[in-house]
N, C-alpha and C positions, 0 to 999 in steps of 0.2 A: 802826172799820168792822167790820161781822160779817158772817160767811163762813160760810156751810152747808155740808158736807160731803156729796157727792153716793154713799148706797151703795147705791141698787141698781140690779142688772145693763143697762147700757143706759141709764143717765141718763147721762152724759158725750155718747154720741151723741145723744140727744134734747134736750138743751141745748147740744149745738152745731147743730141740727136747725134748733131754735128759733129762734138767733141768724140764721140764713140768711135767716128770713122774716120777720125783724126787722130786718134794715142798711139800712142805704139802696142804693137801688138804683144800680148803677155801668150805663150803655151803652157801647156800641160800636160802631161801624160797625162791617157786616159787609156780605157780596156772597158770591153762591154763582155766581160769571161772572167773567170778563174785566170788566175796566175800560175802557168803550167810549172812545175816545182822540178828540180833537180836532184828530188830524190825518189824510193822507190814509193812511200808513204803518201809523200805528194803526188806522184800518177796514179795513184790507187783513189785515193781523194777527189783528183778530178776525172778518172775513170766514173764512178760513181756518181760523181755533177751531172757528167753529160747523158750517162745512162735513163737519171730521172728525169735530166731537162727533154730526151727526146719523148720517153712516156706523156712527160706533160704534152708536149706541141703533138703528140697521138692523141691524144684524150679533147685536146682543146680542139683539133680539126673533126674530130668525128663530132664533139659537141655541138662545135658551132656549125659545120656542114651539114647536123642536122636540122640546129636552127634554122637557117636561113634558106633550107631546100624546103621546110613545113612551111617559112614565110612566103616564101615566092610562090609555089606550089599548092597550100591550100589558104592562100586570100580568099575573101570576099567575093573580090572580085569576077570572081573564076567560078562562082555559085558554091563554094565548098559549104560543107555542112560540118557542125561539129559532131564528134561520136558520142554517141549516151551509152556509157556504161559505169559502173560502179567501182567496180575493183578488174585488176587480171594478175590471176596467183604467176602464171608465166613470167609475166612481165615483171612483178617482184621478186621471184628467184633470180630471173636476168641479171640486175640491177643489183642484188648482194652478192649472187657468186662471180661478175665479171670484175667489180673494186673489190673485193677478197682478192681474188686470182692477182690481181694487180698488185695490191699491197705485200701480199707473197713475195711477187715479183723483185720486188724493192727489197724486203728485207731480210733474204738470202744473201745479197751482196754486201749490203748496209751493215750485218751484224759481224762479219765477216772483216770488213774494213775498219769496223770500230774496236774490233779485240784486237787488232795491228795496231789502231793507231795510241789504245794504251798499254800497250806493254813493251812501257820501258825499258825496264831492267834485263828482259831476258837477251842475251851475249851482247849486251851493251860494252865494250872496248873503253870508253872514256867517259867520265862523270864531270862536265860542270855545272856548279853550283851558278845561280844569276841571281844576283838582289839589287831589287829596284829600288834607288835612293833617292830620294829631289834632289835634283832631276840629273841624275847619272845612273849606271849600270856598275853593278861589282860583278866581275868573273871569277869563280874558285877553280880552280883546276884540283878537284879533291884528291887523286892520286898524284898528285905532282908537289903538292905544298907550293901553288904559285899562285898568286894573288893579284890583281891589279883595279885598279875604277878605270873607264872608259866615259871621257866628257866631250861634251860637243866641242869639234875642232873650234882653235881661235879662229883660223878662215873665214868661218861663218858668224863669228861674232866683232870680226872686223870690219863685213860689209853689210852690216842689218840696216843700217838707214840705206843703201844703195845694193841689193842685192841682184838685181836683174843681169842676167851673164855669167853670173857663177855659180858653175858647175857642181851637181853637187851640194847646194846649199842646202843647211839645216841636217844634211843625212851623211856627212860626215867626224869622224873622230880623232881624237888623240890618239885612243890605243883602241885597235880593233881588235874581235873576239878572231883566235888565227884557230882553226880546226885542219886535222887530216882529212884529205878524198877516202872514199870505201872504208868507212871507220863508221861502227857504228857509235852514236854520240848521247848519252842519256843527260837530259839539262833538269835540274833540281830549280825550283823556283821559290824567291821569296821576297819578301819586302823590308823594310828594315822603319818604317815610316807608314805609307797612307797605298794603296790599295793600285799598283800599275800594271801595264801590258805588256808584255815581249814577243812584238810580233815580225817574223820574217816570211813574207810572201813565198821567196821562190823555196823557202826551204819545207813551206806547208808547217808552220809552227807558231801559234796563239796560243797565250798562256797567260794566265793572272797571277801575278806574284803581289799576295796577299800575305799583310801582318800576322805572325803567330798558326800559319799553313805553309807547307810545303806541297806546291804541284810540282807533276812533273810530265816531260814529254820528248819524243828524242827524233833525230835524225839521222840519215844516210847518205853525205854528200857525193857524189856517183861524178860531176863535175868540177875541176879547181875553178874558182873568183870571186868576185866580189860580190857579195849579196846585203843591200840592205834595208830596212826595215825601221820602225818606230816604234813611240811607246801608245799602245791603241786603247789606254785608259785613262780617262782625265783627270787629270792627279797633282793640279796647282797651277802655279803663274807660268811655269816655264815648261808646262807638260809638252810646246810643241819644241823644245830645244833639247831633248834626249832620245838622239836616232841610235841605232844601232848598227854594225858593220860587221859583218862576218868577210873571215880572209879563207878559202880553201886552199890549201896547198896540198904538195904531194907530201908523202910520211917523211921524202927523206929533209924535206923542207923542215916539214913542223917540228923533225926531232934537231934540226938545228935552233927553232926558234925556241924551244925548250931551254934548251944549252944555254942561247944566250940570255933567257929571262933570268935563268938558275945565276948566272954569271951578272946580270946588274940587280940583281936580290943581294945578293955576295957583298958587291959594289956599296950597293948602300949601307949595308949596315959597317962595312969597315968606314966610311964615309960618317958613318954616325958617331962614331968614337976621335976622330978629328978635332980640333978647334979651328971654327969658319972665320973668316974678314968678315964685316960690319958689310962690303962693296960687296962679297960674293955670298950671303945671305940676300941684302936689299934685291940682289939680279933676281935670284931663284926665286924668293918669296912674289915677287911682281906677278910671274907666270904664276904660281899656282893660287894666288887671286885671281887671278881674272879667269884662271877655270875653274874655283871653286865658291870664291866668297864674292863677285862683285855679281849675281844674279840677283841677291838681294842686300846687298848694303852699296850698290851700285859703283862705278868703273873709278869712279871718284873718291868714293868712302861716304858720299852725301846721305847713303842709306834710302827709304820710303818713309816719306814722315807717318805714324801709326802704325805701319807694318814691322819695319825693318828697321834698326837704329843703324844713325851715323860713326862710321870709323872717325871722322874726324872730329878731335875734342873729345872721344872718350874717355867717362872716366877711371875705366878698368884699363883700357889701353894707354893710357896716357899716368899712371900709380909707376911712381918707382920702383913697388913691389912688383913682379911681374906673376908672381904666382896665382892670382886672380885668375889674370891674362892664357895662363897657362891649361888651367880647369878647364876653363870653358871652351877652348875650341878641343884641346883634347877630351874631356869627356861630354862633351856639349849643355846644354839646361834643361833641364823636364819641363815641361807644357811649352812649351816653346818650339819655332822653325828651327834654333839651335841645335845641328845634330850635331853626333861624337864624331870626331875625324878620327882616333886615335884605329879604327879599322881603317881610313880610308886613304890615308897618308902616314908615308912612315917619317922617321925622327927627321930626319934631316927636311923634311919639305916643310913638317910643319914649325920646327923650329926657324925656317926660312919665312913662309908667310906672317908668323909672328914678330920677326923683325922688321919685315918689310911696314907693317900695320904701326909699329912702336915708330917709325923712323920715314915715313911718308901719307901720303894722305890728307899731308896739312897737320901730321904729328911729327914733333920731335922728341924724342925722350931721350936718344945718344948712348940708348944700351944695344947689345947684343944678347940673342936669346942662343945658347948652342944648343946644339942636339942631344949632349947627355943629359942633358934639364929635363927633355921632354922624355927623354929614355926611363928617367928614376919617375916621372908624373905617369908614368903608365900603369 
């Protein structure tokens, strides 16, 4: 390969110059507004936007129209003289009672919008619970007893070194949050780890789900689709791989989708009392590595040297004893990125990823881990 040597003054910029109107071209949504919302909270919210955006661009044309009609009008130029006088009580009344009047203005609607936008609870229809994990979402459905984590789809983590073309990237999921249309919807918030955001644009809903606090905030989906959103606090390595998805359906939708969660809840736990194949552990365990454990101990098991230890050659995972093995991803390690799965996977997955970790990876141990192990380690 041969290489020119660029020497004169200003080629380096004009060959990077070049290459600009030469790459292919990258998009991006943009918006120079509010995200007009789909519910009635969210039009009340950018009701409100726009009401004080227009006072401003009032306020800034009479400002600056008078600026610049004093500038043009009494120059120099023009022999203007300046006025001598000292105080004028007019002109200070002016001046306090028309920003009163203004501020007024504002906070009749503003106090108004904000007692709407926190009350929750009153004829709230449906409570979920949302706890922000590194870097996943838990959904509680509190009057339902249904449970699930929501991790960023494999999709997206199959094309990270070549993303460009797919649709979608980084803001979709495995399991999305499915809500009813015309339901009012109250969401609990909390953390379970380090300090994140639950935020969905169109649905008008930001919220910090912080350690040892519960917020809360709710919605009125008035439209069925797809709505989604991210985590809008910076909360570790993979803060930008936990997006969010809201599914709107109709009620008669959702109370099927009910049915069916109710129905593989059921599934797994009879599924838990089972004895698995070594093959149909190793399959399962694979997926919920790489939606759960290979963000930090990597796709490999090679782990982050200092951060993150290696699956392969460990020597908890690789002890003939398995019940090390068993502790730590069920109840995880204090001070440590190690959290408890034993919320966020049930028997059977993690008894799966446990095998999968004993018996690949560059490990062989040649055991099986079953589900009722992990059932009595709970």
């Amino acid at each position: 390969m041969r290489f020119t040597k660029l020497t004169k003054p200003g080629s380096v910029f004009l060959a990077g110059l070049a290459s600009l109107f030469t790459m292919p071209a990258v998009h991006a949504e943009y918006a120079l507004n509010m995200t007009e919302s789909v519910t009635p909270i969210g039009r009340q919210l950018y009701g409100l936007h726009m009401l004080v955006f227009w006072i401003c661009v009032g306020i800034g044309v009479v400002v600056f129209g008078a600026m610049a009609w004093s500038i043009i009008y009494h120059r120099k130029s023009k022999g203007a003289q300046p006025a001598n006088f000292h105080e004028s009580t007019t002109v200070e009344i002016i001046w306090t009672i028309v920003p009163l009047l203004i501020l007024i203005g504002i906070a009749i609607p503003a106090t108004g919008t904000l007692i709407d936008l926190e009350d929750a609870k009153t004829d709230a229809e449906i409570t979920v619970q949302v706890t922000g994990i590194q870097w996943k979402w838990k959904y509680t459905y509190v009057d339902e007893d249904i449970s699930f984590v929501s991790n960023l789809a494999q999709s997206s983590r199959d094309v990270m070194k070549d993303p460009i073309g797919n649709e979608n990237y980084l803001l979709e999921v495995d399991e999305p949050l499915v809500l009813p249309v015309n339901k009012k919807v109250r969401f609990l918030f909390h953390s379970d780890d380090v300090i994140h955001a639950w935020w969905v644009p169109e649905l008008a809903v930001k919220q910090d789900s912080i350690p040892g606090f519960i917020n809360d905030s709710w919605a009125l989906i008035e439209e069925p689709g797809t709505y989604r959103g991210q985590c809008a606090e910076l909360c570790g390595k993979d803060h930008g791989f936990m997006p969010i998805v809201v599914e709107a359906v109709s009620e008669a939708e959702y109370e099927q989708w009910l049915v069916s969660k109710k129905e593989e809840a059921a599934a797994a736990a009879s599924a838990a009392e089972q004895e698995w194949s070594m093959q149909d552990l190793v399959a399962r365990g694979e997926e919920v590595y790489k939606a759960n454990c290979s963000a930090c101990h990597g796709v490999t098991g090679a782990g982050i040297p200092g951060a993150f230890p290696a699956m392969t050659g460990s020597a908890i995972i690789n002890d003939p004893d398995p019940s090390a093995h068993i502790d730590i991803v069920v109840n995880g390690k204090a001070g440590t990125a190690m959290a408890s799965y034993k919320g966020q996977l049930n028997d059977v997955d993690i008894a799966a990823v446990l095998t999968y970790e004993r018996n690949a990876l560059g490990n062989s141990v040649g055991d099986t881990i079953q589900p009722v192990a992990i059932k009595n380690a709970r």
